[in-house]
Structures are given as structure tokens and as C-alpha cells.
N, C-alpha and C positions, 0 to 999 in steps of 0.2 A: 290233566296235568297234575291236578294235586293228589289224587291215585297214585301217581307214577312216583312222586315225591314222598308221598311220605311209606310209600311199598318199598322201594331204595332204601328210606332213614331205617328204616324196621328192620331192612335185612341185616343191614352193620354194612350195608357197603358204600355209602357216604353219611355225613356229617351233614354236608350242604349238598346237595342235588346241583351241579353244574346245570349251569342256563342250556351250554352250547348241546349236553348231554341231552335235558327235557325238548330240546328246541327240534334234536334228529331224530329223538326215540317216539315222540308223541306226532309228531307233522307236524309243527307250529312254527309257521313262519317269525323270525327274530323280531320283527316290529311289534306282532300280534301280540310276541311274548311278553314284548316287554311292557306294553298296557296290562296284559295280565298282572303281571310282577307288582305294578304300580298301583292296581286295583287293589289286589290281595292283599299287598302289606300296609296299604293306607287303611284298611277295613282291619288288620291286624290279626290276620289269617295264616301270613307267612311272615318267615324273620329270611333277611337276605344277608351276605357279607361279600364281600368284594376281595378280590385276589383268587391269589394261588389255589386257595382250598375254598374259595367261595362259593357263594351258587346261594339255594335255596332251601327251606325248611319248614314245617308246619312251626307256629307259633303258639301252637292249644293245641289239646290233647285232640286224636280224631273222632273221640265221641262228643266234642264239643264242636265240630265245624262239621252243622247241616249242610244240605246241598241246597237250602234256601240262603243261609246266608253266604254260601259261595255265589249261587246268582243274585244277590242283591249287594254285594260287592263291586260283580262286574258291571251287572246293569243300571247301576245306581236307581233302582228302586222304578226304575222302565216298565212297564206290564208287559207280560208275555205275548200280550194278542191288541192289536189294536182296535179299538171302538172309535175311532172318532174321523170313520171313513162319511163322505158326505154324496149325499144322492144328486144327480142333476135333476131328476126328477119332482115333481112336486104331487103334494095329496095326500088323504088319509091313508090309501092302503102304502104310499111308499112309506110313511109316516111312522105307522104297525111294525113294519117291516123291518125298516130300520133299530125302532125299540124291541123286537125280537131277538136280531143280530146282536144286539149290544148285549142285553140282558143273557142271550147264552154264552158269548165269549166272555162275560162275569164270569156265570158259574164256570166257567172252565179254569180263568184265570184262578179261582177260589181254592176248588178240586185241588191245581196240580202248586198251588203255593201249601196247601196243606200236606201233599205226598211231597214236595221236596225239604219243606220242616220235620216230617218222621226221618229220613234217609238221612244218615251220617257218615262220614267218610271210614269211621270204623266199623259201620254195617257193610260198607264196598268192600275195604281189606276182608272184612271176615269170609265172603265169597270166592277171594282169588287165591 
């Protein structure tokens, strides 16, 4: 969505990115959108304005809005992968096992929170 947004502001062909425009052009149903809207501009990601010419707009430049703090916006600081599944089972090797499982969805969660902090919305545009 915020690709689509701030590709539009760049081109000169909106100001604001209309909701109803991001809501047809990206598939995002109008409820989901508007959690998003509500995410981004509380986190202070996007500036919105209401009316005729409203809509949406990046609020920082795109080399300042990673694609970590886009998802910790939405997610409110959520981990990507949950650990805190619980075994019916009892014992040492389910024990192991479990401390396995956690300790690799760490490093995963670690991995892929450090590749979405390199990636910025203005490394996206420069691709398209």
C-alpha cells in the first residue's frame, strides 16, 4: 500500500492518494484499510486529510520509512513467528524440542527483523 502511495505522490499524479483509489488498486478490503491508515499515521508514517482532495501520503521522506518500521507499526511490535506453542506432551526429549523450536524461530525472527531494517521504501521505488 505504501509503494502504491508514495509511486502515485512521485508521479505528480496525486497530492493525497485517495483511500477508495489504494483500497481498488492494491485488493484491500475498506475495513483492513482503514486499520492500516490508523496504524501508519499513529506510528507517523502517513499524513491523511479528509475531503474532496484527500486521501493519503507518505509523512517522511522514503528513505526514512524501513520496512521494519512499516511492520512494527502494523504489528505493534507482534513477533513474526510465534514461540509460545505448548506441548501436551511431557519429558525431556519433548523438552529439547521445544527449546529447539523456539530458539530457531529466534534466529528467524532476528534474520528477517534485520533484512526488513536494511529495506526502505525508497530502495522499493528504485526497482519499479
Amino acid at each position: 500500500m505504501l509503494l502504491f502511495v508514495a509511486d502515485k505522490v512521485r508521479q505528480g499524479l496525486f497530492e493525497y492518494v485517495p483511500t477508495s483509489r489504494i483500497a481498488e488498486s492494491v485488493d484491500i478490503p475498506a475495513p483492513t484499510l482503514v486499520k492500516l491508515v490508523g496504524a501508519l499515521h499513529g506510528a507517523g508514517i502517513i499524513d491523511t486529510r479528509e475531503g474532496r482532495a484527500g486521501g493519503v501520503r507518505l509523512a517522511m521522506a522514503p528513505e526514512e520509512v524501513s520496512l521494519a518500521l512499516i511492520f512494527e507499526a502494523v504489528e505493534q511490535s507482534r513477533p513474526l513467528f510465534r514461540s509460545d506453542l505448548r506441548f501436551h506432551v511431557q519429558g525431556t526429549k519433548p523438552k529439547k524440542a521445544h527449546a529447539a523450536i523456539v530458539s530457531a524461530l529466534d534466529r528467524a525472527e532476528m534474520a528477517m527483523r534485520s533484512a526488513l531494517r536494511e529495506t526502505s521504501l525508497a530502495d522499493l521505488l528504485a526497482e519499479i
